[in-house]
C-alpha positions as CSV (number, residue, x, y, z in Angstrom):
1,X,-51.5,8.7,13.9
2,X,-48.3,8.8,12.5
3,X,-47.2,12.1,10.9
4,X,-46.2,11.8,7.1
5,X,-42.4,12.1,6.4
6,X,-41.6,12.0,10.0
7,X,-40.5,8.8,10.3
8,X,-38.0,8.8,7.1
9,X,-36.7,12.0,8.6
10,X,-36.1,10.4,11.9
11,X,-34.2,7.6,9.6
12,X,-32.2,10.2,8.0
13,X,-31.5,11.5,10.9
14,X,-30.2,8.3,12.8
15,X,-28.1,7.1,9.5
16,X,-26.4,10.5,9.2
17,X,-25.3,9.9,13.5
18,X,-24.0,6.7,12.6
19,X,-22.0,8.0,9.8
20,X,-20.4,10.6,11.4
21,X,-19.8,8.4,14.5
22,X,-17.9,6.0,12.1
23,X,-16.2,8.6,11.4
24,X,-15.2,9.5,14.2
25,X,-14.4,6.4,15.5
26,X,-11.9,6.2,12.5
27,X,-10.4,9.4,12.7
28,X,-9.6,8.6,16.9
29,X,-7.9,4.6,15.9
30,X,-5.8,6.3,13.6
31,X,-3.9,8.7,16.3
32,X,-0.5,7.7,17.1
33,X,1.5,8.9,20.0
34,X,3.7,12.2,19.7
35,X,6.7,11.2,17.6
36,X,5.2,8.3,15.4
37,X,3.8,8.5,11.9
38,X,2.8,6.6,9.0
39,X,5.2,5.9,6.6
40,X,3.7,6.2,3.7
41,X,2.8,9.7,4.9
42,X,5.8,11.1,5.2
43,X,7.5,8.8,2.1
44,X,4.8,8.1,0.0
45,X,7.1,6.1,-3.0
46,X,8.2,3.7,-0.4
47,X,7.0,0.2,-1.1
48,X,5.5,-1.7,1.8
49,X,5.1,-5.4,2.6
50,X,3.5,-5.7,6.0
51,X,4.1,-9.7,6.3
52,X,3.2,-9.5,10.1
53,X,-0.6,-8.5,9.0
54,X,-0.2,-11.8,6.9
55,X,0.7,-15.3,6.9
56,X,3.9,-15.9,4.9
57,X,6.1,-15.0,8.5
58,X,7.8,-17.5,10.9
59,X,5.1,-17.5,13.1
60,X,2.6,-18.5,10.1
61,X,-0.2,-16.9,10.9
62,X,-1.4,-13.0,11.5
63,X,1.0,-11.4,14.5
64,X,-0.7,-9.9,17.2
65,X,-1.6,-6.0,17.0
66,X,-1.6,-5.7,13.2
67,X,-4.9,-5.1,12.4
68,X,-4.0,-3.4,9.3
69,X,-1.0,-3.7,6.2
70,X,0.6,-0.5,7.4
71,X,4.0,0.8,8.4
72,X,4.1,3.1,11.6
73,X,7.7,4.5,12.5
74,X,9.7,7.2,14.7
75,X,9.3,10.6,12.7
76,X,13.2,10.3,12.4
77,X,12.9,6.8,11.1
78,X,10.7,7.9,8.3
79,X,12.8,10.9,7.5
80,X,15.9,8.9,7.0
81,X,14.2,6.5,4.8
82,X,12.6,9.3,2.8
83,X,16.0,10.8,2.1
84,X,17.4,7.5,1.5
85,X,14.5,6.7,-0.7
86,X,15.5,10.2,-2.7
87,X,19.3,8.7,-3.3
88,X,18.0,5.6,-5.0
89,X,15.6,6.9,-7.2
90,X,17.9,8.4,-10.0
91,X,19.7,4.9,-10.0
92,X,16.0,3.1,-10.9
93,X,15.8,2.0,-7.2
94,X,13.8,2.5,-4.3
95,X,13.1,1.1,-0.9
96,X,10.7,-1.9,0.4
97,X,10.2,-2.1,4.3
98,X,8.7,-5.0,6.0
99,X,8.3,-3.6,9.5
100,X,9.4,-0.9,11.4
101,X,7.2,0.0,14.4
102,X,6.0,-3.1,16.3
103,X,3.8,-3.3,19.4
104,X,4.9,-5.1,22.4
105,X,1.8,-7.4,22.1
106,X,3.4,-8.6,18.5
107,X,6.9,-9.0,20.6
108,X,5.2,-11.3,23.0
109,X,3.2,-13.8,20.6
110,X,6.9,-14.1,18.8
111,X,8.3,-15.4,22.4
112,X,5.0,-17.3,22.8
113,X,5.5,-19.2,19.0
114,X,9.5,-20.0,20.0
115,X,8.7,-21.4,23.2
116,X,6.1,-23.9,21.4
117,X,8.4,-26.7,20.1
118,X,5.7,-28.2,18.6
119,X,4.7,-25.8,15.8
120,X,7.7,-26.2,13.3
121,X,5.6,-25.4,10.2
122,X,7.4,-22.6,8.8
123,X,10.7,-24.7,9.8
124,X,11.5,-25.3,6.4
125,X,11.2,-22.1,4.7
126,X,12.4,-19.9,7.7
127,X,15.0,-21.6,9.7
128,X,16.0,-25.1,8.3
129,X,19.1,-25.0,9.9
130,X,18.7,-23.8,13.3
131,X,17.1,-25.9,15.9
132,X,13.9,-24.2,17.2
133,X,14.4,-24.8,21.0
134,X,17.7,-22.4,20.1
135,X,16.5,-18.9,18.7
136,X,16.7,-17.5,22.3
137,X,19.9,-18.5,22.7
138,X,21.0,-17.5,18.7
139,X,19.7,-13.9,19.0
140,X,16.6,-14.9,16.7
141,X,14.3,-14.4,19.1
142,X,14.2,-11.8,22.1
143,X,12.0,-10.5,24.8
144,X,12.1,-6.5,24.0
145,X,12.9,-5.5,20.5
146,X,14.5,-1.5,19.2
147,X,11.4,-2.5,16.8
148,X,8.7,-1.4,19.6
149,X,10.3,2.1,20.9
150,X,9.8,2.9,17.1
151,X,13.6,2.9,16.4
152,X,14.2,0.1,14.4
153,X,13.2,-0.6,10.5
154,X,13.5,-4.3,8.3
155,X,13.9,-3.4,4.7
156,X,15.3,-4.1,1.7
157,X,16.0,-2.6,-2.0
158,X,13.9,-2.9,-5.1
159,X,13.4,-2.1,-8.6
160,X,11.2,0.6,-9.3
161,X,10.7,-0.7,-12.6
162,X,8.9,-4.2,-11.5
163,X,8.9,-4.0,-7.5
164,X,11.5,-6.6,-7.7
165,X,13.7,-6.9,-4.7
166,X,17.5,-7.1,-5.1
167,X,19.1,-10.5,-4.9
168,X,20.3,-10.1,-1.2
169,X,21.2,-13.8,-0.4
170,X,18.7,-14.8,1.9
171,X,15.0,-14.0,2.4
172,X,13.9,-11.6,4.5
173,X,13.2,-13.4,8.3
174,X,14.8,-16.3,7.1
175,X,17.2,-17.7,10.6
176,X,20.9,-18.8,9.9
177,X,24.4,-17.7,9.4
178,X,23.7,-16.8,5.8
179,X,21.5,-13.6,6.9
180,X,24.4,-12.3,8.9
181,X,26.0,-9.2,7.1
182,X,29.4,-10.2,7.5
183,X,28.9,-13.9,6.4
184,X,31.1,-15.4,3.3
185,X,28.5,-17.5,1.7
186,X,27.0,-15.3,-0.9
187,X,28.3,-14.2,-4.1
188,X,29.9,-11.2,-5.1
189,X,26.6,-9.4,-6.5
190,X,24.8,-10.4,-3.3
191,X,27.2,-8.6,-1.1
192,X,27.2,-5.5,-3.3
193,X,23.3,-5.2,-2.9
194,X,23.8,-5.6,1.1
195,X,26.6,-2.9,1.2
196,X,24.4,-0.5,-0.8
197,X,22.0,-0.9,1.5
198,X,24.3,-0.5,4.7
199,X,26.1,2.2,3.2
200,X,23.1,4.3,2.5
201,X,21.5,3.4,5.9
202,X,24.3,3.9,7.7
203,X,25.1,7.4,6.3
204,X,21.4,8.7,7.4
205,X,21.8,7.2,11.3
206,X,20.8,3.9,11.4
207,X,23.2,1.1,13.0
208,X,23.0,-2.2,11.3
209,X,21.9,-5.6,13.4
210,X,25.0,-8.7,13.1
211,X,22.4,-11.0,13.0
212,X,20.3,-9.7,9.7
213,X,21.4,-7.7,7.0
214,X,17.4,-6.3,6.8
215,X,17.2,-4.9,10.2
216,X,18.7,-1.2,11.3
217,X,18.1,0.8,14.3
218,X,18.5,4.7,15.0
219,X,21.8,5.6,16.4
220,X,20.0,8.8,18.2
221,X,16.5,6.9,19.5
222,X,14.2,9.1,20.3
223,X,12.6,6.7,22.8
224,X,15.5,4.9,24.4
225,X,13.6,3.2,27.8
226,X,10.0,3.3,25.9
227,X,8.6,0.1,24.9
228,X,5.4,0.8,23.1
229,X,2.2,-1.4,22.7
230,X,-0.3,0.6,20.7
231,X,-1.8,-1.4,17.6
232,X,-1.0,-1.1,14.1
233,X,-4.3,0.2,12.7
């Protein structure tokens, strides 16, 4: 004969395991390796757009290993952009970063999409100009990126009035000459929001990329031969 109670204490008892082994099982996916962080940990008032947890990217659809819209960078990474973050703010400024850390996994589905000649979907909106079968060969696309030993960060500067991002020239992601930092076909305002950017990044550590005004690495990387694969979760 059943005993009264016993079997909603056994319930209780069972719900309250599967809670705490939710828990758990939370608290152990979001461990990173010694040296990594999340961003908006360590510089809270930096806005994120994760567009490789998305679909509006070159690839077009969700990029391997981002299972959630968070940044995940070298502690020195997020330091710099912290104090960088801190220099903007009196002028009603602030940062927006697209990506910093990226797994290997992500890496290899870009090579995977570029070697697909086929899928030209995003052609129009993200390189227009450049034939597909030639990102490899145009530096667009590569094997190993600075992005997966934690050392390399894509941003851009916004108001901190309406999240609106400074007129930079070209979108963020978006292939051609017109990206390139150095390149002559933008207006006068357009560079000046590029060398803000550069200045200021440059002055905390980071190197710039000649392909993509967005993109800076660490000069000091703290994981030089390390090419990292854990998920962005």
């Amino acid at each position: 004969m059943p005993v009264p109670g016993r079997s909603h204490d056994r319930r209780a008892v069972v719900l309250c395991c599967l809670v705490f082994l939710l828990y758990a099982a939370s608290v152990f996916a979001a461990e990173l390796p010694e040296g990594f962080v999340y961003l908006d940990e360590i510089a809270p008032t930096v806005a994120q757009e994760v567009r490789y947890y998305g679909e509006d990217n070159f690839v077009g659809a969700r990029v391997d290993g981002y299972l959630a819209p968070r940044i995940i960078a070298a502690r020195q990474v997020a330091e710099g952009l912290k104090t960088v973050q801190a220099e903007l703010k009196p002028f009603g400024l602030g940062l927006k970063v697209f990506d910093a850390y990226r797994p290997q996994r992500a890496v290899d589905h870009f090579v995977r999409w570029a070697r697909d000649l086929d899928d030209t979907r995003t052609k129009a909106k993200y390189y227009p100009d450049v034939p597909k079968s030639k990102l490899f060969e145009q530096d667009y696309i590569a094997l190993r990126s600075g992005h997966s030993r934690g050392a390399a960060v894509d941003l851009t500067i916004v108001s901190l009035d309406d999240g609106a991002e400074l007129d930079m020239g070209s979108g963020f992601d978006f292939f051609g000459p017109i990206s390139w930092p150095d390149t002559d076909a933008i207006n006068a305002q357009q560079r000046a929001n590029r060398l803000l950017l550069r200045r200021l990044m440059l002055e905390h550590g980071f190197a710039p990329y000649p392909r993509e005004w967005w993109h800076f690495s660490l000069k000091d990387e703290p994981f030089p031969d390390t090419y990292f694969d854990f998920p962005i979760q």
